[in-house]
C-alpha positions as CSV (number, residue, x, y, z in Angstrom):
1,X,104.7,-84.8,98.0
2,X,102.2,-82.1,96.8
3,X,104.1,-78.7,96.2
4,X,101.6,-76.5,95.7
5,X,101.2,-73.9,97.8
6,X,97.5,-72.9,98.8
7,X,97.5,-69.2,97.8
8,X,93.5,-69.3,99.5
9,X,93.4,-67.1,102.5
10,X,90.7,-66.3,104.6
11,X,89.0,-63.3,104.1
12,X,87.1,-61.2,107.2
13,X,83.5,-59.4,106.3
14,X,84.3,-55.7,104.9
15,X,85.1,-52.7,106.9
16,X,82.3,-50.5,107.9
17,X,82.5,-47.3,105.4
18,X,80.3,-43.9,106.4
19,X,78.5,-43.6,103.5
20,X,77.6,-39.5,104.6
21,X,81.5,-39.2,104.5
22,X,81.9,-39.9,101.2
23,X,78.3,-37.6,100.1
24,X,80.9,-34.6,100.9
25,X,79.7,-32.2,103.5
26,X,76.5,-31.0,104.4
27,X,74.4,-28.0,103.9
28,X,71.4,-28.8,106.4
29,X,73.4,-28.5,109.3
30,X,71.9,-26.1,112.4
31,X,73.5,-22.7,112.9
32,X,75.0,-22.2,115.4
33,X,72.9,-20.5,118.8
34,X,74.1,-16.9,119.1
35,X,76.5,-15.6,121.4
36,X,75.8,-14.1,124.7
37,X,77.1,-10.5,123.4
38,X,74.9,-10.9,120.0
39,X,71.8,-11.8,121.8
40,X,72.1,-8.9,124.3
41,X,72.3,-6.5,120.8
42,X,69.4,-8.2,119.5
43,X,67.2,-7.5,122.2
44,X,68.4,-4.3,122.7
45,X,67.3,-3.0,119.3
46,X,64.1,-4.9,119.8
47,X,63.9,-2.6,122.6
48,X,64.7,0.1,121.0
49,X,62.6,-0.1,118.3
50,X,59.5,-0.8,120.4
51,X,60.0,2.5,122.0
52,X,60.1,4.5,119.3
53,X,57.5,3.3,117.6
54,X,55.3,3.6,121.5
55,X,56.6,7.2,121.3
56,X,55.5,8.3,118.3
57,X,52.0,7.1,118.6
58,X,51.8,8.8,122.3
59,X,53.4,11.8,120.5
60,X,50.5,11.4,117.6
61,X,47.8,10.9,119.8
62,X,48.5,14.2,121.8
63,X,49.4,16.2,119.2
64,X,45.9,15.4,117.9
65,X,43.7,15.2,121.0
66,X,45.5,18.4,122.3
67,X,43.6,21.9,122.5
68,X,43.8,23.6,119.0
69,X,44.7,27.0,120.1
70,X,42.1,28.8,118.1
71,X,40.2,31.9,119.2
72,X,38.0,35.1,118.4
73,X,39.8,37.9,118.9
74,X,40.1,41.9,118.4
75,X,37.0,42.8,119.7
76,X,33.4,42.7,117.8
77,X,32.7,45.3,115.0
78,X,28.6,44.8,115.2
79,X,26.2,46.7,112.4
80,X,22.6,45.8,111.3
81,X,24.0,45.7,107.5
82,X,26.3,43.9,106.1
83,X,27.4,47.4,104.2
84,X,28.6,47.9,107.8
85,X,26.8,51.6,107.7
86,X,23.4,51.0,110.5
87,X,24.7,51.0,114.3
88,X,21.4,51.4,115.3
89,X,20.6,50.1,118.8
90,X,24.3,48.5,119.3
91,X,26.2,49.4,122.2
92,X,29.3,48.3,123.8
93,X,30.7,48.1,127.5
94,X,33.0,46.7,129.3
95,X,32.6,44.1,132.2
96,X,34.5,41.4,134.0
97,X,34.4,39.2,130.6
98,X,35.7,42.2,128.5
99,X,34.0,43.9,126.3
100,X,30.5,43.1,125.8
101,X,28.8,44.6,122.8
102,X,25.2,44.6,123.1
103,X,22.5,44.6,120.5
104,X,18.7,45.7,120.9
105,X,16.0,43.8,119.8
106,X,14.6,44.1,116.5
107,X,12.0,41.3,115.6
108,X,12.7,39.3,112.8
109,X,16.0,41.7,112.0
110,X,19.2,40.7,111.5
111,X,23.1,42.0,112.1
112,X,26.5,41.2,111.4
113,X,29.6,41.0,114.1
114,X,33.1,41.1,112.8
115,X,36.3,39.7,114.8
116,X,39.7,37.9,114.3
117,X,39.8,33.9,114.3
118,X,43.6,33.4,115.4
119,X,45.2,29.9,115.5
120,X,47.4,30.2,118.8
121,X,48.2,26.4,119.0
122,X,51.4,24.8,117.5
123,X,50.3,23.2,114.2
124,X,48.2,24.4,110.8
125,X,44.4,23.8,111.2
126,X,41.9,23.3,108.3
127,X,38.6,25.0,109.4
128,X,36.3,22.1,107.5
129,X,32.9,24.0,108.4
130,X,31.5,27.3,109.5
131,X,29.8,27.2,112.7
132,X,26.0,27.7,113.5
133,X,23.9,27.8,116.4
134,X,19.9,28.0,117.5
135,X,20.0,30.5,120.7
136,X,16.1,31.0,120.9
137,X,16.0,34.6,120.8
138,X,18.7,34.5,118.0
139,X,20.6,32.3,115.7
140,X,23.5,32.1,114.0
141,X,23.0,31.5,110.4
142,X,26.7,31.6,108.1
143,X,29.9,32.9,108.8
144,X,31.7,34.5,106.0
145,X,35.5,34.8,105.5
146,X,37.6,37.7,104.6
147,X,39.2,37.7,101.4
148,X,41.3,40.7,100.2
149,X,42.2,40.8,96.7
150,X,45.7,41.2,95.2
151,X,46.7,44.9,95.4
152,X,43.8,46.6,98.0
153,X,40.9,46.8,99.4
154,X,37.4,45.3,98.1
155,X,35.4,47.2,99.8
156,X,33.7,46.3,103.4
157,X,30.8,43.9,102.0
158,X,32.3,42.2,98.5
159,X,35.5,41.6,100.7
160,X,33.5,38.3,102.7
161,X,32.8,35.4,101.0
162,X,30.9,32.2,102.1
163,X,32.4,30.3,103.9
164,X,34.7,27.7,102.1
165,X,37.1,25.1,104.3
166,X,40.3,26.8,104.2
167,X,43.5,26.5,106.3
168,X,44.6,28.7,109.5
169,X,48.3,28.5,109.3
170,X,50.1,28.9,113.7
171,X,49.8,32.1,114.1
172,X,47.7,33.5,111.9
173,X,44.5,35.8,111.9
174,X,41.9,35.7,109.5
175,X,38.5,38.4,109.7
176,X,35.6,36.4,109.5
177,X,31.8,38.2,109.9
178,X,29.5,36.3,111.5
179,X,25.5,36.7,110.2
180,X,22.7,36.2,113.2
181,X,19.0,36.4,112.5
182,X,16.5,37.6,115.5
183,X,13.6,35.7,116.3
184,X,9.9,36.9,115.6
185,X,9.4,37.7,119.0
186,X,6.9,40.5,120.8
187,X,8.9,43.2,122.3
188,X,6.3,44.3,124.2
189,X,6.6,40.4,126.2
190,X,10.1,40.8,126.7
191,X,11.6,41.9,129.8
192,X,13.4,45.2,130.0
193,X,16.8,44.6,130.9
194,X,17.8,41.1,130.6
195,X,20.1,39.7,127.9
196,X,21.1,36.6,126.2
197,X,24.8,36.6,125.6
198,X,27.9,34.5,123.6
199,X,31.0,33.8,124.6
200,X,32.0,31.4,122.3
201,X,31.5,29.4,119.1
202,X,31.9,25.8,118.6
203,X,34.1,24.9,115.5
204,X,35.2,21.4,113.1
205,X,39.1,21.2,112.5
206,X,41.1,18.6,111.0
207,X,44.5,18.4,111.8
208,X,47.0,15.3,111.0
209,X,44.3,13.9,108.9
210,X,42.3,13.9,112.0
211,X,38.5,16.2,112.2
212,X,37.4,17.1,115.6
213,X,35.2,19.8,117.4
214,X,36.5,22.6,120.0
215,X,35.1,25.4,121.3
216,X,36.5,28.6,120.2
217,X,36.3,31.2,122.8
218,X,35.4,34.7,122.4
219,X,38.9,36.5,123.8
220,X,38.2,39.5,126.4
221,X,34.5,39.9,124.4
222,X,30.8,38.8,124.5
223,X,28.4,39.6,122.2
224,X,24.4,39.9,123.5
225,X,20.9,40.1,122.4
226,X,18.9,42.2,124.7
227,X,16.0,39.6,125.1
228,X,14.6,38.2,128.1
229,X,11.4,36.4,129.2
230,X,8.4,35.2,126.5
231,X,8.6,34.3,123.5
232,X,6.1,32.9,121.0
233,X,8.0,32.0,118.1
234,X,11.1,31.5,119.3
235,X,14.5,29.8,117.1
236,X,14.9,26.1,118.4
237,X,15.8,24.0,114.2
């Protein structure tokens, strides 16, 4: 009889092992979507956002397209020197526009008109260049700016300078004289009574970085040339 025991057992294939399991945990795994509540902040904010930044470019864009504010005012001061000492041949009057000062004509002459610019809008404006103008009869040439010196008075001429860009703060007035040449034109071809008038000068601004053009009225005032009908060598460049 054979004692010996058979110690061979069968033995099964091994058991499956998750090889991910025994990497440790992973780092690549999705977040998680976010809540209802979160996602409602989110777009909220977006929201927000959006309209503030939609705001502040309408805000911009007004702001710089809007009307200036600035206007000639106080009334015209008008001499044929720029010593302010000739009145020859200027008169003033009023009429529906206000006060219209009218100037006779001198062929080939020239005179001067002094009035307040005033910035009545709501922000600083940099006047970048004095304005000019071809009115046939008459042009307007340079526009000087007042410029009082520390501790008085200049005197009437020395006290405007050329023109220089400078900046109109709200609210404020600064004297500026405006120079107009007359055209070389025979008086004798003119018509008696008739009169070419202003009420108004164009002028370049820049304001939030931004030039533009308005149109600076003449407040309650008109200044004229008393010229009317032919002229053979009339201002037009």
């Amino acid at each position: 009889m054979n004692d010996t025991l058979d110690t061979t057992a069968e033995v099964g294939p091994p058991p499956d092992v998750d090889v991910r399991a025994l990497a440790g945990p992973t780092t690549d795994r999705p977040e998680p979507a976010p809540s209802g509540r979160r996602a409602l902040l989110l777009r909220v904010a977006i929201a927000a956002l959006v309209g503030a930044v939609a705001g502040g470019g309408l805000w911009w864009h007004e702001t710089v397209t809007a009307d200036p504010g600035l206007e000639f005012y106080g009334g015209f001061n008008v001499y044929r020197d720029p010593a302010a000492t000739d009145m020859t041949g200027i008169d003033s009057k009023r009429n529906l526009l206000g006060t219209e000062s009218d100037v006779a004509f001198v062929p080939g002459g020239r005179f001067y008109a002094t009035i307040g610019l005033y910035n009545g809008g709501h922000h600083d404006v940099r006047i970048e260049a004095e304005p000019t103008g071809r009115y046939y009869y008459w042009a307007l040439d340079h526009m000087s700016v007042a410029h009082d010196p520390e501790g008085g008075f200049a005197g009437f001429d020395r006290r405007y300078q050329p023109f220089r860009p400078f900046t109109l703060h709200h609210g404020e007035t600064r004297d500026v004289r405006l120079e107009f040449r007359i055209a070389d034109c025979d008086p004798n071809a003119l018509e008696s009574g008739g009169t070419s008038s202003l009420d108004g000068l164009p002028l370049r601004y820049r304001t939030f970085g931004i030039t533009r053009n308005a149109r600076a009225p003449f407040r309650d005032a008109v200044l004229a040339l008393e010229a009317l009908g032919e002229c053979r060598n009339p201002i037009t460049d």
